[in-house]
TIRO-649581 format. One record per residue (C-alpha): residue in one letter; x, y, z. Coordinates in pm, whole numbers. Example, Ala and Ser with C-alpha at 12.3 -4.5 7.8 and 13.67 -1.06 7.14 Angstrom:
REM residues 2
+-----+--------+--------+--------+
! res !     c1 !     c2 !     c3 !
+-----+--------+--------+--------+
!   A !   1230 !   -450 !    780 !
!   S !   1367 !   -106 !    714 !
+-----+--------+--------+--------+
This chain:
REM residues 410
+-----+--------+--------+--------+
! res !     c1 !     c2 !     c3 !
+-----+--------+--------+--------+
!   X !      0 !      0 !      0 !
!   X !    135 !    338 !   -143 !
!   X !    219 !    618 !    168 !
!   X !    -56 !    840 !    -29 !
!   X !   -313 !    533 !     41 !
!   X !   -243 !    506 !    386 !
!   X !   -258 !    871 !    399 !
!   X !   -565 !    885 !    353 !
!   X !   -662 !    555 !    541 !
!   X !   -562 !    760 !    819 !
!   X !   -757 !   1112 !    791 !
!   X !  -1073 !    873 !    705 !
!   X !  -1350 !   1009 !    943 !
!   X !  -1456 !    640 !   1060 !
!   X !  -1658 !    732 !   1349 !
!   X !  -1857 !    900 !   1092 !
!   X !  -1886 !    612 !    946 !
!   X !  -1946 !    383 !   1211 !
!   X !  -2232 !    614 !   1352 !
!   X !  -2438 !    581 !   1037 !
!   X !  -2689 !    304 !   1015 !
!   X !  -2559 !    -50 !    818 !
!   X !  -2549 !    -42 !    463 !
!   X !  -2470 !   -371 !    332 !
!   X !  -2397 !   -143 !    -35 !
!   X !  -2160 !     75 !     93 !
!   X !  -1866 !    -52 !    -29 !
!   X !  -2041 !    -70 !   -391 !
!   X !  -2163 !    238 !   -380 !
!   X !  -1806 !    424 !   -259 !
!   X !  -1612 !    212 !   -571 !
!   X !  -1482 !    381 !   -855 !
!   X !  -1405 !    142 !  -1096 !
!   X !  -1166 !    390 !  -1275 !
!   X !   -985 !    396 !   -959 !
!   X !  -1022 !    125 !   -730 !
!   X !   -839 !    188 !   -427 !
!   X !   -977 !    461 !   -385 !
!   X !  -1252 !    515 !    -76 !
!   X !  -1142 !    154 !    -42 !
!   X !  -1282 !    -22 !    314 !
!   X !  -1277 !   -342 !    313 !
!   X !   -984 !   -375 !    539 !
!   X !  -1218 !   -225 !    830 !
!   X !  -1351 !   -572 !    892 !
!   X !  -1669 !   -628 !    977 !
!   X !  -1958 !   -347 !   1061 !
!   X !  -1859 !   -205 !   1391 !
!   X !  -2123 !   -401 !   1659 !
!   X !  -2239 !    -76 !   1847 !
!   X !  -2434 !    -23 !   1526 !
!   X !  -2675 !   -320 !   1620 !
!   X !  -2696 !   -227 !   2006 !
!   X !  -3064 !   -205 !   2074 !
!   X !  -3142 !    197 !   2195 !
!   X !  -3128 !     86 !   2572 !
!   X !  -2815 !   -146 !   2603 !
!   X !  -2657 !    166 !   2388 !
!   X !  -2763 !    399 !   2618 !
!   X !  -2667 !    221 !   2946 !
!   X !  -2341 !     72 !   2745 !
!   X !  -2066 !     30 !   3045 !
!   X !  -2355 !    131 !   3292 !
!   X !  -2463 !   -222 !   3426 !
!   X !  -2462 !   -226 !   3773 !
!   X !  -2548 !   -600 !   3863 !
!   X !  -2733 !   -875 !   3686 !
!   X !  -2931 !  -1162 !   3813 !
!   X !  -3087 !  -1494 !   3688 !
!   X !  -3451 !  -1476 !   3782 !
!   X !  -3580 !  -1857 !   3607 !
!   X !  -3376 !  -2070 !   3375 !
!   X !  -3290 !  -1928 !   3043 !
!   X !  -3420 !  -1513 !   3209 !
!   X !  -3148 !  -1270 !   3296 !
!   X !  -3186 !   -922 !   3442 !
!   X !  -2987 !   -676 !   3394 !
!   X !  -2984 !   -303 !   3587 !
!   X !  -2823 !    -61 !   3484 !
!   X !  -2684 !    255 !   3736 !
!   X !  -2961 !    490 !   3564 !
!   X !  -3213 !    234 !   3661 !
!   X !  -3289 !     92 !   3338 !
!   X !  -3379 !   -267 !   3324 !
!   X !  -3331 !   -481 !   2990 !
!   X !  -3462 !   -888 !   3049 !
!   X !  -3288 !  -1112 !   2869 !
!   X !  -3465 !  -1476 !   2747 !
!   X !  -3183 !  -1707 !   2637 !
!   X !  -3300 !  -1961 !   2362 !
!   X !  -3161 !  -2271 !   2282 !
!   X !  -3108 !  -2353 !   1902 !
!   X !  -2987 !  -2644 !   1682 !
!   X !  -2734 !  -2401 !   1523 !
!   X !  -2750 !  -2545 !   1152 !
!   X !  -3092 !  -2371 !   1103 !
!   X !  -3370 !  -2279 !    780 !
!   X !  -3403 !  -1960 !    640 !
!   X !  -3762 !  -2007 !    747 !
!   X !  -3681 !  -2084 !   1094 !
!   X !  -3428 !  -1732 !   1066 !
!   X !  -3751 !  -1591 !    956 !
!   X !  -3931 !  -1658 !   1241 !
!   X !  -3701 !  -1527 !   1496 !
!   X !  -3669 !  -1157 !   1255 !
!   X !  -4083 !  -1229 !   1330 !
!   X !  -4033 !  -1252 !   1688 !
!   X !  -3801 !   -957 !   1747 !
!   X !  -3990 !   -703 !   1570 !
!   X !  -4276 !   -827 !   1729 !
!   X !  -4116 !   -789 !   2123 !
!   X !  -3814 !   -599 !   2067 !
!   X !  -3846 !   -341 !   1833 !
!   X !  -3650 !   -561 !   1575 !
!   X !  -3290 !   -630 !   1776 !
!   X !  -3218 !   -993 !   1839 !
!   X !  -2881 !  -1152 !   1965 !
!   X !  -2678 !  -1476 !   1875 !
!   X !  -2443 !  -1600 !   2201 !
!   X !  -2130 !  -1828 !   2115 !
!   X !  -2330 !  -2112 !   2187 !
!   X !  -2562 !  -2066 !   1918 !
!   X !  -2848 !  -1965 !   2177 !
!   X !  -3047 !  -1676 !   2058 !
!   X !  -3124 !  -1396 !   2326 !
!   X !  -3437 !  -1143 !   2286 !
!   X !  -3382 !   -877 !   2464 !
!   X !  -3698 !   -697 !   2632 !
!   X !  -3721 !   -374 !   2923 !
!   X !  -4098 !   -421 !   3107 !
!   X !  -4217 !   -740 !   3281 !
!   X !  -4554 !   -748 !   3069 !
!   X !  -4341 !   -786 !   2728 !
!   X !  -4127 !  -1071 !   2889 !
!   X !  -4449 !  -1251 !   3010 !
!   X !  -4585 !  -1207 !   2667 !
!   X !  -4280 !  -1326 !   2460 !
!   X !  -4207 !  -1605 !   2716 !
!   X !  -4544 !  -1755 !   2694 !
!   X !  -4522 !  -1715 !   2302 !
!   X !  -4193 !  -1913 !   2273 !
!   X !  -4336 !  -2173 !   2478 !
!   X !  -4652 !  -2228 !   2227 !
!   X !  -4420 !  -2229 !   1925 !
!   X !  -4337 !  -2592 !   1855 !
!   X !  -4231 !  -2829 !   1566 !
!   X !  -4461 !  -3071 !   1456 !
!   X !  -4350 !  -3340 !   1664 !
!   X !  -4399 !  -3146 !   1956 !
!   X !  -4092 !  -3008 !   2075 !
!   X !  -3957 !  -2690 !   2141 !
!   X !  -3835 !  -2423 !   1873 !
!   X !  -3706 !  -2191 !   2130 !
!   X !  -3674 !  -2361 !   2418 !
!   X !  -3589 !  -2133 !   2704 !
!   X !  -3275 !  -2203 !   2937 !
!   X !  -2917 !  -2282 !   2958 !
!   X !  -2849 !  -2012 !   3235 !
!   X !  -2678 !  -2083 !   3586 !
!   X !  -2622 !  -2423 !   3708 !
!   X !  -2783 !  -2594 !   3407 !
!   X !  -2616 !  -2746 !   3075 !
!   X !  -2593 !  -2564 !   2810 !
!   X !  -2670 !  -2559 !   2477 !
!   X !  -2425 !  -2760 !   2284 !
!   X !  -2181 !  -2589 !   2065 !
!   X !  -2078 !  -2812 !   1790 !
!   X !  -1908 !  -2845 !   1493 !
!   X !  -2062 !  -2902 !   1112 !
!   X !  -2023 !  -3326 !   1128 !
!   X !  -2168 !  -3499 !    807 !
!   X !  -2362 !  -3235 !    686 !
!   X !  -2114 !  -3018 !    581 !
!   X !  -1717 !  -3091 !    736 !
!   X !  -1533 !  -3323 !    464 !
!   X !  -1299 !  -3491 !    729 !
!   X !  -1554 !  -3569 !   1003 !
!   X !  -1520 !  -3893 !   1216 !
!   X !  -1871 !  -3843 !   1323 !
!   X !  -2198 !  -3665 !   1276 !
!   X !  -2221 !  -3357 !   1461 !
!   X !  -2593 !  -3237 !   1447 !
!   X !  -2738 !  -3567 !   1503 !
!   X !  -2564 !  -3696 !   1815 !
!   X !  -2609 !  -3345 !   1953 !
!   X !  -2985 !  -3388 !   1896 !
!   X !  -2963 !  -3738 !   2073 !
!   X !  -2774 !  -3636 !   2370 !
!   X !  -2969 !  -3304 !   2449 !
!   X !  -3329 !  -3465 !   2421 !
!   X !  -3225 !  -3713 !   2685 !
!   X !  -3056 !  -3404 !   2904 !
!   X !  -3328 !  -3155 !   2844 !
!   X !  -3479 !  -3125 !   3162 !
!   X !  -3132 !  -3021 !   3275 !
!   X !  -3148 !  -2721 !   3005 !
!   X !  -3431 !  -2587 !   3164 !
!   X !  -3382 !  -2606 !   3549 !
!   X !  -3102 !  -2516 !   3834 !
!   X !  -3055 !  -2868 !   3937 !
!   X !  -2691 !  -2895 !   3897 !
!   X !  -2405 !  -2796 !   4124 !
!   X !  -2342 !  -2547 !   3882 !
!   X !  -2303 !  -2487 !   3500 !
!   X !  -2224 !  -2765 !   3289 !
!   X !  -2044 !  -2678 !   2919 !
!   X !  -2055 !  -2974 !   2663 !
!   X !  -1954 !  -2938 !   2360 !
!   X !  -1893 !  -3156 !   2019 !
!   X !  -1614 !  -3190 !   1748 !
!   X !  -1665 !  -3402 !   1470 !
!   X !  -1289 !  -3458 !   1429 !
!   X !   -956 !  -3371 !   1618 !
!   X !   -922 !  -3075 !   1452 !
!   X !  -1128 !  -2999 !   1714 !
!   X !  -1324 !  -2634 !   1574 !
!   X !  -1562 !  -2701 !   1837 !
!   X !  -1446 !  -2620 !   2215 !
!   X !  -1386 !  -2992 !   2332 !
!   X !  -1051 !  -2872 !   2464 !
!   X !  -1229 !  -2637 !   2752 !
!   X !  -1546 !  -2797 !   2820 !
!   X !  -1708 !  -2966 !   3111 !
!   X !  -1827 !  -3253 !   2886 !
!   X !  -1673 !  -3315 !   2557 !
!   X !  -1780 !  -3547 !   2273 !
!   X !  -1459 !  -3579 !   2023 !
!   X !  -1492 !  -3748 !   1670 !
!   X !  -1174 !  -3979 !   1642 !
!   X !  -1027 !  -4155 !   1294 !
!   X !   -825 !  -4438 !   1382 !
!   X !   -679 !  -4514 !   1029 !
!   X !   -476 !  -4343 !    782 !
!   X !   -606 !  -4207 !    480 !
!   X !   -718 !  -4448 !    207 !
!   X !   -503 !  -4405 !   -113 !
!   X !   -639 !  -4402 !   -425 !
!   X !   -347 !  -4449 !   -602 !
!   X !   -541 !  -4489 !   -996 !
!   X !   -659 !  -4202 !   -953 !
!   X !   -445 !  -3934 !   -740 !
!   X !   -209 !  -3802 !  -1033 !
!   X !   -494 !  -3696 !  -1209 !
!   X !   -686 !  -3493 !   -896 !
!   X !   -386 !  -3371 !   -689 !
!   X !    -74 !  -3203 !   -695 !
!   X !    195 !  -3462 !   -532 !
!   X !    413 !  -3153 !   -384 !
!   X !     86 !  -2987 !   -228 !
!   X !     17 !  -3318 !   -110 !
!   X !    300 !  -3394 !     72 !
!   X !    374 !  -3036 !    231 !
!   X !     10 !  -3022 !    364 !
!   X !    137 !  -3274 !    620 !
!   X !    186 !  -3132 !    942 !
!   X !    398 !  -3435 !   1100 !
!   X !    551 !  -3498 !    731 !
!   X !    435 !  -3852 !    733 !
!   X !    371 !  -3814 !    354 !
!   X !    629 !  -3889 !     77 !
!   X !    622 !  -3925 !   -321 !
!   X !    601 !  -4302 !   -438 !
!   X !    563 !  -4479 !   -789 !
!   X !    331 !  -4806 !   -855 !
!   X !    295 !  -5009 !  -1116 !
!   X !    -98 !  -5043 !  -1240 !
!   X !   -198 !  -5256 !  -1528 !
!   X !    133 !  -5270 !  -1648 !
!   X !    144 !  -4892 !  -1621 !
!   X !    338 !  -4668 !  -1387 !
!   X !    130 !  -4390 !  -1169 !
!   X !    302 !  -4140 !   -953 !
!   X !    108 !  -4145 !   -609 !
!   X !    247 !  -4105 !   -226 !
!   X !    273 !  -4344 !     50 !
!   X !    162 !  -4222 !    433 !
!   X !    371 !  -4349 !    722 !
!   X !    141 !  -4494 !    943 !
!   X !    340 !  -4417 !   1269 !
!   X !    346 !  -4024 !   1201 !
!   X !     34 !  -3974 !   1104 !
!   X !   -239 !  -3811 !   1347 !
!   X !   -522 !  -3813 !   1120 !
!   X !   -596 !  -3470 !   1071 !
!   X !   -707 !  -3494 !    734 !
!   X !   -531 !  -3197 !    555 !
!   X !   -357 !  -3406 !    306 !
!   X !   -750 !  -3470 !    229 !
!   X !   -823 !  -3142 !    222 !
!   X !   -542 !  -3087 !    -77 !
!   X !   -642 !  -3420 !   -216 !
!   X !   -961 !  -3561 !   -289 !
!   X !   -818 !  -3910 !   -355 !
!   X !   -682 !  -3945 !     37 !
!   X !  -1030 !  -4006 !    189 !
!   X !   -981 !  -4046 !    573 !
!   X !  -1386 !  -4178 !    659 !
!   X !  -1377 !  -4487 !    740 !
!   X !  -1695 !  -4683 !    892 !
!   X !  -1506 !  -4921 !   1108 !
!   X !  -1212 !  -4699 !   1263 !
!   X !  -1378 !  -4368 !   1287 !
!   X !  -1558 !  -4358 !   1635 !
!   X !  -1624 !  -4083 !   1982 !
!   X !  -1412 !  -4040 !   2253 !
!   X !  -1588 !  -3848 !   2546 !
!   X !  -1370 !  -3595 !   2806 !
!   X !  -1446 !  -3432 !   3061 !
!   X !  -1309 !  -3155 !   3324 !
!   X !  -1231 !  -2843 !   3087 !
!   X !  -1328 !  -2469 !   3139 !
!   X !  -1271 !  -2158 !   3056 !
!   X !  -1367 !  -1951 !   3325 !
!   X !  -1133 !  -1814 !   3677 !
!   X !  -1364 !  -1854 !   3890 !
!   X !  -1276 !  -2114 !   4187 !
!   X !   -972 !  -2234 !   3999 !
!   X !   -744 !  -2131 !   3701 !
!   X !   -885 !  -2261 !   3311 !
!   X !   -836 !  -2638 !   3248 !
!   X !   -775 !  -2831 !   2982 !
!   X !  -1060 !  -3155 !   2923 !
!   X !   -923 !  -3463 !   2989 !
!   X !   -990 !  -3787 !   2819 !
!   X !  -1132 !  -4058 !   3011 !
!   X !  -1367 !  -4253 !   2734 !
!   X !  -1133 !  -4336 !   2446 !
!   X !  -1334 !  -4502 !   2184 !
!   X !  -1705 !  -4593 !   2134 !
!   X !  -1841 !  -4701 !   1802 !
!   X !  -2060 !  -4455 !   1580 !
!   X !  -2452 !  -4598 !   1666 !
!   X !  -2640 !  -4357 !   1439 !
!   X !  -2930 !  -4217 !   1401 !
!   X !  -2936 !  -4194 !   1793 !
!   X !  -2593 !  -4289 !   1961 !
!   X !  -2711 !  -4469 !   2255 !
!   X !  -2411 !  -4575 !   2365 !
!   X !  -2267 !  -4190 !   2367 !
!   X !  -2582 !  -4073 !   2559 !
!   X !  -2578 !  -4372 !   2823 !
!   X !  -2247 !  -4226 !   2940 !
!   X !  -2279 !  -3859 !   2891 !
!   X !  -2617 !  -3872 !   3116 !
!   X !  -2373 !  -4090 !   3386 !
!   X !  -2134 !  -3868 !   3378 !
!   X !  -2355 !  -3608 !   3458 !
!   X !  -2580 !  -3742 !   3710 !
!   X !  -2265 !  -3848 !   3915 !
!   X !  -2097 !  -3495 !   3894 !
!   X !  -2486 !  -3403 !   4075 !
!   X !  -2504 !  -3616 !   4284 !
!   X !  -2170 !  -3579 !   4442 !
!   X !  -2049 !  -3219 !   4337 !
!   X !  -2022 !  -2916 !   4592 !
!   X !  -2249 !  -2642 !   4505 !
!   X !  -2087 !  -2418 !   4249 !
!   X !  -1825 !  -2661 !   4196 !
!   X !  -1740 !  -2746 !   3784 !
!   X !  -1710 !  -3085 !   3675 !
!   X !  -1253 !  -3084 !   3656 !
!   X !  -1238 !  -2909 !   4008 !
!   X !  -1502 !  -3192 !   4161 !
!   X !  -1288 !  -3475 !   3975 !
!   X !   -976 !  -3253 !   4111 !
!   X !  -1103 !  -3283 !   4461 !
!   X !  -1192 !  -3634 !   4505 !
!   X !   -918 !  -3754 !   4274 !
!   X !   -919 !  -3896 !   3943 !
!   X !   -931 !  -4234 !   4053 !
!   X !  -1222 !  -4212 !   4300 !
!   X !  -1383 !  -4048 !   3949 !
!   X !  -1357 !  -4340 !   3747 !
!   X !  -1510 !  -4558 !   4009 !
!   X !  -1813 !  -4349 !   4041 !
!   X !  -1909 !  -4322 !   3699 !
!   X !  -1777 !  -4676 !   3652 !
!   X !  -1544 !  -4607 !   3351 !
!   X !  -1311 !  -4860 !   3274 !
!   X !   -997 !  -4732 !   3322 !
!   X !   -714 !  -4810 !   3004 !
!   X !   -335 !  -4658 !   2935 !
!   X !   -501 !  -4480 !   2695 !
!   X !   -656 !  -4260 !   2950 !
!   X !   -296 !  -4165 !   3123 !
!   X !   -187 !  -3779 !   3117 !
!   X !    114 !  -3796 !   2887 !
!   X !    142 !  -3423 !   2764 !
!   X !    481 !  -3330 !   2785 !
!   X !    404 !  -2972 !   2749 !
!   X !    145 !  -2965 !   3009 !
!   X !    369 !  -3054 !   3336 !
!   X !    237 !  -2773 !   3571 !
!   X !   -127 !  -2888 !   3532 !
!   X !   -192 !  -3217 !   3405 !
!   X !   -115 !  -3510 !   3654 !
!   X !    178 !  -3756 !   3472 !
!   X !    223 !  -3957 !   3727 !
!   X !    119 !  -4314 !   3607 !
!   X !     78 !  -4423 !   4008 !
!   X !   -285 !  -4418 !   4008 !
!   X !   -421 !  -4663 !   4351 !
!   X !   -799 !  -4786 !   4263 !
!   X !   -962 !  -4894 !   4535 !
!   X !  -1290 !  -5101 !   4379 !
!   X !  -1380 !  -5246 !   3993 !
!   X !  -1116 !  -5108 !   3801 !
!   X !   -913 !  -5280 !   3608 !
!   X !   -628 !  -5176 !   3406 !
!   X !   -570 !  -5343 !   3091 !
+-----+--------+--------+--------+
């Protein structure tokens, strides 16, 4: 970029620009195709997010004096001028219609002048300021249902209850998933939902769900955590890979360099292709990603691992990394049974034992990862051993783990 560019970057008036309303044709209407870089903005990013404050949380913005959870899924906020803004969380199933978006643009203009909010965890909040508008809209959520009878906007997920599931795209959309992502989500939260939409836990419970061990989803920092695992190396489709990929692509994609340029011999002809060694690879699919003809699915190795113990927040203890303590179970679509048997033990254990306001790693912290096991009744493998070398300070490598009932190591 030219000094005379950034020049002019820099005398920009941008709060001028930020104060006006959104125009998704801005940046058409400013471009001179004569001269394109000129009233150029598309390095700004995205619109600034004070544009799509509703009037009141602008007003009080930096104001808010305290905030309290008055039912599941209801939050109140006051602000030091005495405003009061109610918000209703709503759980969704993230990979949504354009009807069902529809519906919620419906709801918001008819309850809150039009402003509606989507949380990290694909939850949508309304956001309303009297008590009659928040009876209203609560009692109209509840009445909106699919035709099977449940819930579009089920209301909860606050305080000590779980969460709605953050998860990644799975089969519908990821091209190196080891599992579905939307479907055992669905399986595991209609067996949990009566924990969405009550205060019966200790305190708040985060799961969450990657599809692979790329891991997009937050299975590294979350109470419960449902990982997709391959257990094979890519397939290679060596009559066909010189034609689809690019061999040197191919082999730098590899993180660990486990891939390397080979020749074979087919039909008396010879291919170029590339050989994977087994030991280096960690399955994380890019050399799929450059190459359609390295498919990693596989219906026999890919499978779930669950962990548990992960947070993000400061509160009580420092953050914490999950830890695994299910290593494999076998995909059971359409409902993963076996998956939601343990999740829901997991769980119920963690309440029935668990300290109020206690999270799931500092309870397993506190009794000791042993006693853990035994009262969830996990078999207990090598595979389940803290062996990362760059996690000394926090994880436990010891291997000198002293069971006390069923356990046995294998």
């Amino acid at each position: 970029m030219s000094d005379q560019i950034y020049q002019k970057i820099q005398e920009a008036q941008l709060d001028e620009i930020f104060s006006k309303p959104y125009d998704p044709e801005l940046g058409e209407k400013l471009y001179n195709p004569q001269k394109p870089m000129e009233n150029r903005i598309t390095d700004i990013g995205p619109p600034y997010y004070a544009q799509f404050f509703p009037p009141v949380i602008k007003k009080n913005y930096g104001k808010w004096k305290s905030h309290e959870i008055i039912q599941p899924g209801v939050i109140k906020y006051t602000s030091e001028t005495g405003d009061v803004v109610y918000a209703v969380r709503c759980g969704t199933p993230r990979l949504i219609t354009t009807d069902y978006i529809r519906e919620v643009c419906e709801i918001a203009d008819k309850y809150c002048e039009g402003y509606v909010r989507w949380t990290t965890r694909n939850n949508i909040e309304f956001h309303v300021t009297d008590e009659e508008t928040l009876r209203n809209l609560l009692e109209d959520l509840k009445n909106r249902k699919h035709p099977g009878g449940s819930y579009k906007f089920p209301v909860g997920g606050t305080g000590a209850s779980v969460t709605n599931i953050v998860h990644t795209q799975g089969w519908v959309h990821c091209h190196t998933p080891a599992i579905d992502a939307s479907g055992i989500v669905k399986a595991v939260m209609d067996d949990l939902f009566e924990y969405f939409g009550s205060h019966k836990l200790p305190a708040q419970v985060r799961v969450a769900l990657a599809c692979c061990l790329n891991m997009c989803g937050a299975v590294h920092c979350s109470d419960i955590a449902i990982l997709g695992i391959h257990r094979k190396p890519p397939l290679i489709e060596d009559d066909r890979l010189e034609y689809v990929c690019e061999i040197p692509l191919v082999v730098a994609a590899c993180p660990l360099g486990a891939i390397k340029p080979a020749t074979v011999e087919i039909d008396g002809k010879k291919k170029k292709t590339v050989r994977v060694n087994e030991k280096r690879c960690m399955f994380c699919g890019n050399c799929y990603t450059m190459c359609p003809a390295m498919p990693l699915a596989d219906g026999e190795g890919d499978g779930i691992a669950i962990l548990v113990g992960g947070k993000i927040s400061n509160r009580v203890s420092p953050p914490k990394f999950s830890k695994l303590v299910i290593p494999y179970i076998p995909n059971e679509p359409p409902r993963w049974p076996t998956v939601v048997k343990w999740v829901r033990k997991i769980l119920e254990t963690y309440a029935q034992h668990a300290r109020k306001y206690e999270r799931l790693g500092e309870w397993a912290e506190r009794i000791g990862w042993e006693r853990f096991f035994e009262l969830c009744e996990i078999p207990f493998t090598d595979k389940t051993m803290d062996d990362y070398r760059l996690a000394y300070d926090t994880y436990r490598t010891s291997m000198h783990f002293k069971f006390t009932s069923h356990v046995e190591i294998k």
